[in-house]
mmCIF file as Biopython writes it, N, C-alpha, C and O atoms, coordinates in Angstrom:
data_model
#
loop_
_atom_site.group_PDB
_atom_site.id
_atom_site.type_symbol
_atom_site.label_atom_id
_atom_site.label_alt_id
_atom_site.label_comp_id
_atom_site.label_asym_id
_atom_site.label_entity_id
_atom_site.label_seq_id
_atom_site.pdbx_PDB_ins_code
_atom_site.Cartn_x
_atom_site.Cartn_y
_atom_site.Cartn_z
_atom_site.occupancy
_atom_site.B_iso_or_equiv
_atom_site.auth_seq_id
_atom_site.auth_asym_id
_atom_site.pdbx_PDB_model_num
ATOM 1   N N  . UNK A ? 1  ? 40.493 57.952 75.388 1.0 0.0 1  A 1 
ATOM 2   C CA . UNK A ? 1  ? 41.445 56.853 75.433 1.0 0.0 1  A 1 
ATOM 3   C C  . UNK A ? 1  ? 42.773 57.369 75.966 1.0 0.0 1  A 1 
ATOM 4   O O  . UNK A ? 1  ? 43.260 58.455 75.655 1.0 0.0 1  A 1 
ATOM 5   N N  . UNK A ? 2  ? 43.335 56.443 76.839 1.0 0.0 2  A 1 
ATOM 6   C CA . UNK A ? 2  ? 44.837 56.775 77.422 1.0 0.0 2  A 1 
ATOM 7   C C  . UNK A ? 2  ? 45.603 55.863 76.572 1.0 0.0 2  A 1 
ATOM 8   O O  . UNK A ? 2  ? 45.190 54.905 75.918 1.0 0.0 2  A 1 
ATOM 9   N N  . UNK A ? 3  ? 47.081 56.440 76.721 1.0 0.0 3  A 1 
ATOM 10  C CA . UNK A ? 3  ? 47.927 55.270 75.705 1.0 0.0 3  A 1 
ATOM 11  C C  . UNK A ? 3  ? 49.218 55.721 76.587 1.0 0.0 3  A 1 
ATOM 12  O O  . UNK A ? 3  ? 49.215 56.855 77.066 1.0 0.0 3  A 1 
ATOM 13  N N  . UNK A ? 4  ? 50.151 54.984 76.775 1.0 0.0 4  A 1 
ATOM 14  C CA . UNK A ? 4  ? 51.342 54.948 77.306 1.0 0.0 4  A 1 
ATOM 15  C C  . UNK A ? 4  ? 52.417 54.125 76.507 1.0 0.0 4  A 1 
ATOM 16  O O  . UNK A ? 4  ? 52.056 53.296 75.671 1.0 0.0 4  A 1 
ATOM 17  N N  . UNK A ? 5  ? 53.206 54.267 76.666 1.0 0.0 5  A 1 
ATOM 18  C CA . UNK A ? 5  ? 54.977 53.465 75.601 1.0 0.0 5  A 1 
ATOM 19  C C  . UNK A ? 5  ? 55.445 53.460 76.136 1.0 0.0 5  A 1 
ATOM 20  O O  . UNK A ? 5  ? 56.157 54.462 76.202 1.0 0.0 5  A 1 
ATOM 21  N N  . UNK A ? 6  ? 55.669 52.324 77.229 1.0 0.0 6  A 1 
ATOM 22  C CA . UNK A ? 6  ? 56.892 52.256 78.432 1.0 0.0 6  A 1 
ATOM 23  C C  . UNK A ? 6  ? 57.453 50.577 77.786 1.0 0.0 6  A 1 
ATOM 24  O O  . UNK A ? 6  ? 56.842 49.910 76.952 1.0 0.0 6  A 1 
ATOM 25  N N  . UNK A ? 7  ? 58.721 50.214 78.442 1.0 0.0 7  A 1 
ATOM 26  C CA . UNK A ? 7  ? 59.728 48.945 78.066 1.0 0.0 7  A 1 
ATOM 27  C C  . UNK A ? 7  ? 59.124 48.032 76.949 1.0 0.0 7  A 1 
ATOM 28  O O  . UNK A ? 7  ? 58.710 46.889 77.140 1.0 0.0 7  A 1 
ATOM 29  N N  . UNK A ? 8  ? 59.137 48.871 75.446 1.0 0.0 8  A 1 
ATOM 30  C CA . UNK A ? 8  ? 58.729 48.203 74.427 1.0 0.0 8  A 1 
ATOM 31  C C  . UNK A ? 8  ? 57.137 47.375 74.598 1.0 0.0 8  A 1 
ATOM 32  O O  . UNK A ? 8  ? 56.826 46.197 74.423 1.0 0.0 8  A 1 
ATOM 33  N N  . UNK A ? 9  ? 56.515 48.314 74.925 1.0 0.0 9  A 1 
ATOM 34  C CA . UNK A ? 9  ? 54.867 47.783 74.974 1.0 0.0 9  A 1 
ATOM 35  C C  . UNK A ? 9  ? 54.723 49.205 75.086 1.0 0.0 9  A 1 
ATOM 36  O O  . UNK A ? 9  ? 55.472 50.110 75.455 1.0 0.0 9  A 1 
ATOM 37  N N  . UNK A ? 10 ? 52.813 49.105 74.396 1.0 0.0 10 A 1 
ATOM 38  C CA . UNK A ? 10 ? 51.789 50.030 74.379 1.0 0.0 10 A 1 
ATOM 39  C C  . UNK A ? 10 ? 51.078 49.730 75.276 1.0 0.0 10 A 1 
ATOM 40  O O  . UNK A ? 10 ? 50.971 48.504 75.228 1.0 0.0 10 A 1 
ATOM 41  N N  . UNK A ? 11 ? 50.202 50.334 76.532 1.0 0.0 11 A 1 
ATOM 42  C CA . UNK A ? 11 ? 49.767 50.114 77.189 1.0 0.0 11 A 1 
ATOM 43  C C  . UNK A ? 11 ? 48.310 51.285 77.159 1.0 0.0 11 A 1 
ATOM 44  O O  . UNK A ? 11 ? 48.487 52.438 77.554 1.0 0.0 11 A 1 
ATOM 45  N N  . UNK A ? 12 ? 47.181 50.915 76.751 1.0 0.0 12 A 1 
ATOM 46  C CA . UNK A ? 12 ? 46.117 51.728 76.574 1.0 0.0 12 A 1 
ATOM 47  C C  . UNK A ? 12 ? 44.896 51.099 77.353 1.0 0.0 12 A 1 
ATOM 48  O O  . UNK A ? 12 ? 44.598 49.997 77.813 1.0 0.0 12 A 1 
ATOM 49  N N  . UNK A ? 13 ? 44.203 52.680 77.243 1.0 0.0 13 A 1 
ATOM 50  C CA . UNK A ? 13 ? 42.575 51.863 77.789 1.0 0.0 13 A 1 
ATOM 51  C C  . UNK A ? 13 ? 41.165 53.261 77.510 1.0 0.0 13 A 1 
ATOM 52  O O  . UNK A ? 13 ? 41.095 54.417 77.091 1.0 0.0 13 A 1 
ATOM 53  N N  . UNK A ? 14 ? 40.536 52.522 77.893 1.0 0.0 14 A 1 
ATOM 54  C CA . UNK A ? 14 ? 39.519 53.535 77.521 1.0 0.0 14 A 1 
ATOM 55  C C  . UNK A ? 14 ? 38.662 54.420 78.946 1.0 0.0 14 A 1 
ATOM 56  O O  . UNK A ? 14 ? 38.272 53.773 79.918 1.0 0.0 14 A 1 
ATOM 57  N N  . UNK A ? 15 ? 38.539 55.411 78.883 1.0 0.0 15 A 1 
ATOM 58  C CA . UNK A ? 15 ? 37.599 55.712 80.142 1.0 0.0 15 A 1 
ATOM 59  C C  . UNK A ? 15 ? 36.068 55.604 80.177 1.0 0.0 15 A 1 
ATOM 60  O O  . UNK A ? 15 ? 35.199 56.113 79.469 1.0 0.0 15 A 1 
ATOM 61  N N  . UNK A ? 16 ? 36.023 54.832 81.156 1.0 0.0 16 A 1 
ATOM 62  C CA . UNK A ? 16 ? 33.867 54.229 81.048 1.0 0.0 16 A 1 
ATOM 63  C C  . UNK A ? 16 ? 34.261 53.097 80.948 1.0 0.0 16 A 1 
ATOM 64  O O  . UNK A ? 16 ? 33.688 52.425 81.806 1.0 0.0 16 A 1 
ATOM 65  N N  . UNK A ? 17 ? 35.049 52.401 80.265 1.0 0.0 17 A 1 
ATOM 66  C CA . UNK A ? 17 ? 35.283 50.984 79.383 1.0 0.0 17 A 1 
ATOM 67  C C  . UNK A ? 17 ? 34.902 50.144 80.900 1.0 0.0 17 A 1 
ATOM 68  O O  . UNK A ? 17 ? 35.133 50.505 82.054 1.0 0.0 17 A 1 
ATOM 69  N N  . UNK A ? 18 ? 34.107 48.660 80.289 1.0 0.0 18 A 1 
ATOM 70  C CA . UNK A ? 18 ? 33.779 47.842 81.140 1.0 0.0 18 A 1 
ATOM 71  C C  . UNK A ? 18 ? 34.437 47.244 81.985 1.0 0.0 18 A 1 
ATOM 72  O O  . UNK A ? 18 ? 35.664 47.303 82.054 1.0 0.0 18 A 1 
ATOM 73  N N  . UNK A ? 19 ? 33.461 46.369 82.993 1.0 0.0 19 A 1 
ATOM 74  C CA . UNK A ? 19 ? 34.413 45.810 83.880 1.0 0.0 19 A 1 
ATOM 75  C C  . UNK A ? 19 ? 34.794 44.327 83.942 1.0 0.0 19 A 1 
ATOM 76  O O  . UNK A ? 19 ? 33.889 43.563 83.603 1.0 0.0 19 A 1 
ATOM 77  N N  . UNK A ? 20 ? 35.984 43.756 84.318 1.0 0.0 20 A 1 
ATOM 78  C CA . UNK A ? 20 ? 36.696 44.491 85.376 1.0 0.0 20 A 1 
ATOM 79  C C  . UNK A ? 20 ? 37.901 45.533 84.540 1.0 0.0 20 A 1 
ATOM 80  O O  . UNK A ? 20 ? 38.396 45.445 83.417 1.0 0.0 20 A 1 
ATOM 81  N N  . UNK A ? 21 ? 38.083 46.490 85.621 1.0 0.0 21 A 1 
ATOM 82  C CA . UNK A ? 21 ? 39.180 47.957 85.077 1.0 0.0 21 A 1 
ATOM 83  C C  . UNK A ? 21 ? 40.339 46.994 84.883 1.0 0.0 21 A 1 
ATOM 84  O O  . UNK A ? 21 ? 40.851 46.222 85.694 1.0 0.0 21 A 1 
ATOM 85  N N  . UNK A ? 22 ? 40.689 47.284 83.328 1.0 0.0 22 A 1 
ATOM 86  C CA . UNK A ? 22 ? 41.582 46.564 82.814 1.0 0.0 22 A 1 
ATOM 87  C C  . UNK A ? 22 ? 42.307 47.760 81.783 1.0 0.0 22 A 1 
ATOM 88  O O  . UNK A ? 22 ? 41.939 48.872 81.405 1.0 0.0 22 A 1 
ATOM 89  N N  . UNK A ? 23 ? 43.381 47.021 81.570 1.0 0.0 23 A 1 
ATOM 90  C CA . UNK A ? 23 ? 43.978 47.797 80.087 1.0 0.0 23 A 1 
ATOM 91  C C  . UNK A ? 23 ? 44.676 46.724 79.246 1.0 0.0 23 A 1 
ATOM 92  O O  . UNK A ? 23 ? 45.232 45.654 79.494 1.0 0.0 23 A 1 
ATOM 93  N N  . UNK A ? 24 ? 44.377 47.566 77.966 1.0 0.0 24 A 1 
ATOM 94  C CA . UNK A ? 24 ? 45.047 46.281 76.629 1.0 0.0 24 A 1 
ATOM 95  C C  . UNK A ? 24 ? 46.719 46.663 76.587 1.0 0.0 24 A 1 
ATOM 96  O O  . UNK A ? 24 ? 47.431 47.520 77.110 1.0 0.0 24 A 1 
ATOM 97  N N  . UNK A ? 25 ? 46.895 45.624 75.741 1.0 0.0 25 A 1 
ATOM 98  C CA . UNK A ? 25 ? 48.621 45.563 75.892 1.0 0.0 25 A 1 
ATOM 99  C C  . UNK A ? 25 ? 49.127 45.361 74.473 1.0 0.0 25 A 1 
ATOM 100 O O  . UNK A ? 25 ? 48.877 44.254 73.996 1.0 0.0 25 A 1 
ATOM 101 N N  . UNK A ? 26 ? 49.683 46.079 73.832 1.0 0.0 26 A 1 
ATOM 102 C CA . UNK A ? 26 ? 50.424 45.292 72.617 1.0 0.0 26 A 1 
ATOM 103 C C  . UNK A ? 26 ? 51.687 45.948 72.984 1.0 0.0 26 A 1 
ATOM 104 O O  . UNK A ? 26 ? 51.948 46.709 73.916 1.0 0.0 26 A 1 
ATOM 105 N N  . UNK A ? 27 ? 52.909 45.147 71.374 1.0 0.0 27 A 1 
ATOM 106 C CA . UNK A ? 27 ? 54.555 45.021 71.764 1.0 0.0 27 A 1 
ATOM 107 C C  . UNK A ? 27 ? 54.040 46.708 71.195 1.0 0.0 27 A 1 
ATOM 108 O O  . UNK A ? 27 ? 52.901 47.169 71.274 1.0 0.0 27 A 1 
ATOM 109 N N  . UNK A ? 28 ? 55.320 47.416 70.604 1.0 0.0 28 A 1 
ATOM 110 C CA . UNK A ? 28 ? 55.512 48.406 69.939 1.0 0.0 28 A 1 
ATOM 111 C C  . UNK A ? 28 ? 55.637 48.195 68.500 1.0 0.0 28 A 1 
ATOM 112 O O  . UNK A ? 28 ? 55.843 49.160 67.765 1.0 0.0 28 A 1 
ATOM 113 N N  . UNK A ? 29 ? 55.519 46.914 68.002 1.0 0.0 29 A 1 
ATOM 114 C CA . UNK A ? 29 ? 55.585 46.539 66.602 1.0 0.0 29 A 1 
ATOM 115 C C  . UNK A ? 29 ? 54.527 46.363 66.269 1.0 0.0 29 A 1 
ATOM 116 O O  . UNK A ? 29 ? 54.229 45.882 65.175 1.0 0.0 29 A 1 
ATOM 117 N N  . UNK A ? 30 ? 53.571 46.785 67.313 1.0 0.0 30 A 1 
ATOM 118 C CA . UNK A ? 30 ? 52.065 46.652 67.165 1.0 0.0 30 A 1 
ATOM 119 C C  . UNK A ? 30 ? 51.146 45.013 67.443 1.0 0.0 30 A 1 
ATOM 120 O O  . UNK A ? 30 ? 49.946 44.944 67.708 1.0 0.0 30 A 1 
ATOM 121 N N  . UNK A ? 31 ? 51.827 44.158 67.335 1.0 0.0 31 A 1 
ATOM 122 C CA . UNK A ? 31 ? 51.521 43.285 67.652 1.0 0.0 31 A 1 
ATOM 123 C C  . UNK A ? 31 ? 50.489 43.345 69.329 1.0 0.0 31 A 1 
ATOM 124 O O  . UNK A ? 31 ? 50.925 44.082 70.214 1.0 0.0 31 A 1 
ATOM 125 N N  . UNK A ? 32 ? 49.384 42.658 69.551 1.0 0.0 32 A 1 
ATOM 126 C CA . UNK A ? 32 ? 48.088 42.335 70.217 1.0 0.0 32 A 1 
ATOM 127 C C  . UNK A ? 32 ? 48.899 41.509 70.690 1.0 0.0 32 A 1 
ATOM 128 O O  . UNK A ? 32 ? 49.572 40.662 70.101 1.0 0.0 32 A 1 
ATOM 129 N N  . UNK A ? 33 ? 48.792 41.919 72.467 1.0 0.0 33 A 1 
ATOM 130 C CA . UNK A ? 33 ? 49.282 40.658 73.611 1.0 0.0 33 A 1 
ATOM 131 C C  . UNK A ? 33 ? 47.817 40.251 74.174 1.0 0.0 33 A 1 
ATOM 132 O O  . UNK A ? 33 ? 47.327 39.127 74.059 1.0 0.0 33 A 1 
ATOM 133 N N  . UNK A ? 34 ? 47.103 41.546 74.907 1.0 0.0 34 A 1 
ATOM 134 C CA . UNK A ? 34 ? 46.222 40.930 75.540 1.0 0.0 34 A 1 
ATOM 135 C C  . UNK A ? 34 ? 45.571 42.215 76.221 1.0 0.0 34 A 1 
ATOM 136 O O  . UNK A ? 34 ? 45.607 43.369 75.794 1.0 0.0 34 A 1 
ATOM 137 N N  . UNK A ? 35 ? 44.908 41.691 77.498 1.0 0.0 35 A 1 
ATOM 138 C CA . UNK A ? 35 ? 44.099 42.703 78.953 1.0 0.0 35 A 1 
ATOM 139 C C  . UNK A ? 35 ? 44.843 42.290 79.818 1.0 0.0 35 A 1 
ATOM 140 O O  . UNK A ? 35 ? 45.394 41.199 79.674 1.0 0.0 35 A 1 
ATOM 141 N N  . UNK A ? 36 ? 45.041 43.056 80.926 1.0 0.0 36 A 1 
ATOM 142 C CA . UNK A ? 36 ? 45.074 42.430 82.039 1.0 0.0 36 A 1 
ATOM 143 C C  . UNK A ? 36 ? 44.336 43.918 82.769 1.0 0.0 36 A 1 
ATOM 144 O O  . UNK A ? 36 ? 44.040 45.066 82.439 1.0 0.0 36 A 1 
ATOM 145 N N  . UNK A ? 37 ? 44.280 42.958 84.031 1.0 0.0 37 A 1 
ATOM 146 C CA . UNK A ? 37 ? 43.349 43.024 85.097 1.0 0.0 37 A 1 
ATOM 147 C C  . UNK A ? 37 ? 43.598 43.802 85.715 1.0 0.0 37 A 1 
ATOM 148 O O  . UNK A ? 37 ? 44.734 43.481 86.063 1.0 0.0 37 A 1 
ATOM 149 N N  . UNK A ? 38 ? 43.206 45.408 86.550 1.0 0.0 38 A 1 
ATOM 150 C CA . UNK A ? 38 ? 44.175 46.134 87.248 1.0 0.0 38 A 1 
ATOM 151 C C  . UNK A ? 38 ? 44.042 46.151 88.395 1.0 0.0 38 A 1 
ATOM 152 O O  . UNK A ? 38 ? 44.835 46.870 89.003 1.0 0.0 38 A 1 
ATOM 153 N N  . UNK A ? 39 ? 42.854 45.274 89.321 1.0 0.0 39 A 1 
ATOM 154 C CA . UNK A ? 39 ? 42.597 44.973 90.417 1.0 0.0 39 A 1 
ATOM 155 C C  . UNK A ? 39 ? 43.695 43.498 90.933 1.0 0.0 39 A 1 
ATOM 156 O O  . UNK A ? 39 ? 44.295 43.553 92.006 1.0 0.0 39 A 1 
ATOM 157 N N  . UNK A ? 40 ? 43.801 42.438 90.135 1.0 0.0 40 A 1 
ATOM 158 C CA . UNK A ? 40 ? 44.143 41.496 90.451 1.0 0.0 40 A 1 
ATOM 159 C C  . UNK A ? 40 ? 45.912 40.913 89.585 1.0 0.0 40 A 1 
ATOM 160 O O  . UNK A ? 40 ? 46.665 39.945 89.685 1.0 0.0 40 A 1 
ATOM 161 N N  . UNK A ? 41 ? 45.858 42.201 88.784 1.0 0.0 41 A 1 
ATOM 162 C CA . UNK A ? 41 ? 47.631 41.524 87.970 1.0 0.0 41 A 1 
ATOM 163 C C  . UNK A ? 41 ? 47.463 40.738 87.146 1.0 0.0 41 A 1 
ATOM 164 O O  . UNK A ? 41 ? 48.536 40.309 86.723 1.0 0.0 41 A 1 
ATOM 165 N N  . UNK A ? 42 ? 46.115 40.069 86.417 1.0 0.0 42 A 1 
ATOM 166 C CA . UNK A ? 42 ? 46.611 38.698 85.902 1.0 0.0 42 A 1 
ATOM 167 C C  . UNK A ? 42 ? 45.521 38.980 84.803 1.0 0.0 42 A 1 
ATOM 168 O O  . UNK A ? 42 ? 44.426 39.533 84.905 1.0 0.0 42 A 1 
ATOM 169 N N  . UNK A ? 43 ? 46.381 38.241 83.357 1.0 0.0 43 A 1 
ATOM 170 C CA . UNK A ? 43 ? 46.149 38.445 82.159 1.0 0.0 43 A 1 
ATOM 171 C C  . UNK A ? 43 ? 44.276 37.993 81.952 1.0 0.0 43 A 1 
ATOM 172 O O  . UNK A ? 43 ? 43.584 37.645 82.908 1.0 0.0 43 A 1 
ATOM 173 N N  . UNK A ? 44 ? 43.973 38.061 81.117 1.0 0.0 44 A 1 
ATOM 174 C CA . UNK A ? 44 ? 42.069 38.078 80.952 1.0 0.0 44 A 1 
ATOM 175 C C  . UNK A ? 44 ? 42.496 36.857 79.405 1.0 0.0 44 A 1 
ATOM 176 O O  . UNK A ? 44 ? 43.477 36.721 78.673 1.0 0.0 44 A 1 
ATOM 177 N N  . UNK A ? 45 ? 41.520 36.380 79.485 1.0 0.0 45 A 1 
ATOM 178 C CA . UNK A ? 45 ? 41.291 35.205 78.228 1.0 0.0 45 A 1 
ATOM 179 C C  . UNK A ? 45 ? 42.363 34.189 78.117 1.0 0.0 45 A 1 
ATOM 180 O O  . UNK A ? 45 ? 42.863 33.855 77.043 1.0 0.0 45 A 1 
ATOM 181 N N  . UNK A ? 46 ? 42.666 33.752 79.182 1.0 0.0 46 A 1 
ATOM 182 C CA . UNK A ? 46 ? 44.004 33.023 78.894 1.0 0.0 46 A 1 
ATOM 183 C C  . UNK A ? 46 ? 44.979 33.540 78.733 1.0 0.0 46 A 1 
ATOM 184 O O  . UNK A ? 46 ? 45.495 32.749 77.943 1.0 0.0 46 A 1 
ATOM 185 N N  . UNK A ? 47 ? 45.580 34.191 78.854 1.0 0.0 47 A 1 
ATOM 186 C CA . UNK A ? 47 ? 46.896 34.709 78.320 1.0 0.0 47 A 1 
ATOM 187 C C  . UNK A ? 47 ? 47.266 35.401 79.770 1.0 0.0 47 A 1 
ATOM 188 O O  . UNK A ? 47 ? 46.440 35.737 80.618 1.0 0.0 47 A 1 
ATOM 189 N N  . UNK A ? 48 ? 48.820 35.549 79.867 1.0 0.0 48 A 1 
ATOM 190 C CA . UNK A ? 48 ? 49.833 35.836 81.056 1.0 0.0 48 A 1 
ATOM 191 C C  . UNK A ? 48 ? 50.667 36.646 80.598 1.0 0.0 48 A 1 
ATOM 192 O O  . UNK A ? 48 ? 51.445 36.478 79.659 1.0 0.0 48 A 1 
ATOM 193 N N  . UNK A ? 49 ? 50.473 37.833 81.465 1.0 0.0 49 A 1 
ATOM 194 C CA . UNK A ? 49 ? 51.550 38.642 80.916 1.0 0.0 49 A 1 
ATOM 195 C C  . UNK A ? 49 ? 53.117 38.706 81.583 1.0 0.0 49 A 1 
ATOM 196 O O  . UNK A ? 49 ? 53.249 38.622 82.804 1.0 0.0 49 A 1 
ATOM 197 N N  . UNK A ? 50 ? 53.704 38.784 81.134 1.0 0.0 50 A 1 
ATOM 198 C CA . UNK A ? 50 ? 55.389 38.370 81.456 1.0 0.0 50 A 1 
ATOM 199 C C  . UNK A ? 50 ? 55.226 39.066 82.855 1.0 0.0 50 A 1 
ATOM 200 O O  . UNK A ? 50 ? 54.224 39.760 83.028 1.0 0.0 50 A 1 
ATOM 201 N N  . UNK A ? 51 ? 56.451 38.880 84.201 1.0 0.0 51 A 1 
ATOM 202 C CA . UNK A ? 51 ? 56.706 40.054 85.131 1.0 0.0 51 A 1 
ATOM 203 C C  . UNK A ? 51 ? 56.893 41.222 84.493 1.0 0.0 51 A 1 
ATOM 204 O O  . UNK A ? 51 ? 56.157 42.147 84.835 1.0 0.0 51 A 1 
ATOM 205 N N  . UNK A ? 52 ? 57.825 41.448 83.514 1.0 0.0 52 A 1 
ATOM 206 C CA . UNK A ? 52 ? 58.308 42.887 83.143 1.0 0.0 52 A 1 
ATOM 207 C C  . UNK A ? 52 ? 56.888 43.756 82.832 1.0 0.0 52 A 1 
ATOM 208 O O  . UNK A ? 52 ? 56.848 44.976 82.993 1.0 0.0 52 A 1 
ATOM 209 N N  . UNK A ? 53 ? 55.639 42.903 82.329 1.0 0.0 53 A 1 
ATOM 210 C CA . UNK A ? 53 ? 55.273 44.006 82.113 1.0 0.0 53 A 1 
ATOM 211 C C  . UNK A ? 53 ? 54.105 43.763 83.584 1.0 0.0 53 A 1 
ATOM 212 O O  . UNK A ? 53 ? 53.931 44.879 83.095 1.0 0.0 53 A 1 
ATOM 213 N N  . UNK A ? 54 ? 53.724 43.643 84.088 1.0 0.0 54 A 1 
ATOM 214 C CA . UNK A ? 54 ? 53.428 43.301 86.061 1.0 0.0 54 A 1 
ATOM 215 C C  . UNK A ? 54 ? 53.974 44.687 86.346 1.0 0.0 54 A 1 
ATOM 216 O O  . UNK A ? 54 ? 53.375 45.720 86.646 1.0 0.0 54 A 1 
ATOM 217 N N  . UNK A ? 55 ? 55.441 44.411 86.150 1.0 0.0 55 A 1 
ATOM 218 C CA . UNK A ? 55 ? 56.287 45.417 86.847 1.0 0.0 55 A 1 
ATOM 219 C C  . UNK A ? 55 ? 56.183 46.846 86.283 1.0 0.0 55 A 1 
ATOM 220 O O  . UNK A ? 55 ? 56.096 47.753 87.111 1.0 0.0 55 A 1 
ATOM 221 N N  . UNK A ? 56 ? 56.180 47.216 84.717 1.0 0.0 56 A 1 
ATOM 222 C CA . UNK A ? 56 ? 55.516 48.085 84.643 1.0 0.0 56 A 1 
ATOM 223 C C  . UNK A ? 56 ? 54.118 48.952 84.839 1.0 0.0 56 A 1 
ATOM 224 O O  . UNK A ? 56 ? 53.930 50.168 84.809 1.0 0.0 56 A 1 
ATOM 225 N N  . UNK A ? 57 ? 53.030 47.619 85.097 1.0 0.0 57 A 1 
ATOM 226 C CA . UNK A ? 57 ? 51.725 48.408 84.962 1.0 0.0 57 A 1 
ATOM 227 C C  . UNK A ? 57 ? 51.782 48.888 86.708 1.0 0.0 57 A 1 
ATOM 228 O O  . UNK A ? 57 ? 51.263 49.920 87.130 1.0 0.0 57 A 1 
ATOM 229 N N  . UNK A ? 58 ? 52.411 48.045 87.424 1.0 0.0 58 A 1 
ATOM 230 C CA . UNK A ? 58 ? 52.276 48.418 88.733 1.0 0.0 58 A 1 
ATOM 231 C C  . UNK A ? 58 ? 53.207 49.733 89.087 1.0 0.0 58 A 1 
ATOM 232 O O  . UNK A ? 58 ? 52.794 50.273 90.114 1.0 0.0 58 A 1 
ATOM 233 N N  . UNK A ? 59 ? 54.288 50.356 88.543 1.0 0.0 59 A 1 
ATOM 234 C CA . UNK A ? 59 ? 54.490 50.924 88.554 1.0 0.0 59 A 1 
ATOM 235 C C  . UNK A ? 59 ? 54.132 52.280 88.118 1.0 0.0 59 A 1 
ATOM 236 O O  . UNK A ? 59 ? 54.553 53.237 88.768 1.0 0.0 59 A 1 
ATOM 237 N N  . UNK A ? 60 ? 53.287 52.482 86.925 1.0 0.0 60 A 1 
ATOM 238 C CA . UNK A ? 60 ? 52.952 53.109 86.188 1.0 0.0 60 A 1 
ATOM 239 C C  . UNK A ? 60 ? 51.102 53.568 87.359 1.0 0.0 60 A 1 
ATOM 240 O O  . UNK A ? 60 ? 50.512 54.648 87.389 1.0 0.0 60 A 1 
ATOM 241 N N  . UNK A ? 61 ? 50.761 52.345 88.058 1.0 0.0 61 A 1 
ATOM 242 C CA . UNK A ? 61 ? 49.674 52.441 89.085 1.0 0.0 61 A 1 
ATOM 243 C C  . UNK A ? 61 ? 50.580 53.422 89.954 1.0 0.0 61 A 1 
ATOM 244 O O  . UNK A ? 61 ? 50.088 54.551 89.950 1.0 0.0 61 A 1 
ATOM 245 N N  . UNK A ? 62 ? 51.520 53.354 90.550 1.0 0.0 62 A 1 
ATOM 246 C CA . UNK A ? 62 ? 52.279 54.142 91.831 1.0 0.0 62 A 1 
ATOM 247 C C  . UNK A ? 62 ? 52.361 55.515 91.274 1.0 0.0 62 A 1 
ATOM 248 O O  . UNK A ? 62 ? 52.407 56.397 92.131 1.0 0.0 62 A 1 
ATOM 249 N N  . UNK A ? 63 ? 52.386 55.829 90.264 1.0 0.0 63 A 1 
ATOM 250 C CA . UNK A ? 63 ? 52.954 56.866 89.889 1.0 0.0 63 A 1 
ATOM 251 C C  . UNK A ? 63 ? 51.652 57.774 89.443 1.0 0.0 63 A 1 
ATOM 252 O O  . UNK A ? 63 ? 51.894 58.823 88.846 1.0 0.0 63 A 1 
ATOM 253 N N  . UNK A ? 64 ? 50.077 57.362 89.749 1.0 0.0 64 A 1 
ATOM 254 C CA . UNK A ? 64 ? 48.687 57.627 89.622 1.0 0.0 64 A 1 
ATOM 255 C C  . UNK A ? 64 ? 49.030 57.564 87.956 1.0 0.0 64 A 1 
ATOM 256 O O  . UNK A ? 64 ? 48.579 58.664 87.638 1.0 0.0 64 A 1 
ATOM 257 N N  . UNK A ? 65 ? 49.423 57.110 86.989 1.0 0.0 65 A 1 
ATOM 258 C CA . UNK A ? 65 ? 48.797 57.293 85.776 1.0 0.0 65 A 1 
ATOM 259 C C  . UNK A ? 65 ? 47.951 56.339 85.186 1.0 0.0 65 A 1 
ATOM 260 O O  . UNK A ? 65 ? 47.379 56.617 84.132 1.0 0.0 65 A 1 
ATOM 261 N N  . UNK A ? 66 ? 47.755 54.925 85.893 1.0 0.0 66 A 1 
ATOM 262 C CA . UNK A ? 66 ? 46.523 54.320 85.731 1.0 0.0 66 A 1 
ATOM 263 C C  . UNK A ? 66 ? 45.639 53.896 86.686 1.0 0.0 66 A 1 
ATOM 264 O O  . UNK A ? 66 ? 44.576 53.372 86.354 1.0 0.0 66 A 1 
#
């Protein structure tokens, strides 16, 4: 399992874990936001994740750590 703590979110995932390549999201208070999608940006089961965190996972993609 990977785990990251960037702009007040946890950002984790598992390696092997199914598809599509996604990672889960909670705040840092632990609170459960969601998945999102790492091919396409956009939240899984209904749910939308804010830009800020867009802007982090894509960044955090540039920088090869997901």
């Amino acid at each position: 399992m990977g785990k990251i703590r960037r702009g007040g979110y946890i950002i984790f995932w598992w390696k092997g874990d199914h598809e599509p390549p996604h990672v889960h999201v909670k705040k840092t208070s632990g609170r459960k936001l969601g998945r999102v999608n790492l091919e396409t940006m956009e939240g899984l089961e209904d749910w939308t994740p804010s830009q800020k965190l867009i802007e982090i996972i894509e960044e955090l993609k540039r920088e090869g750590r997901l």
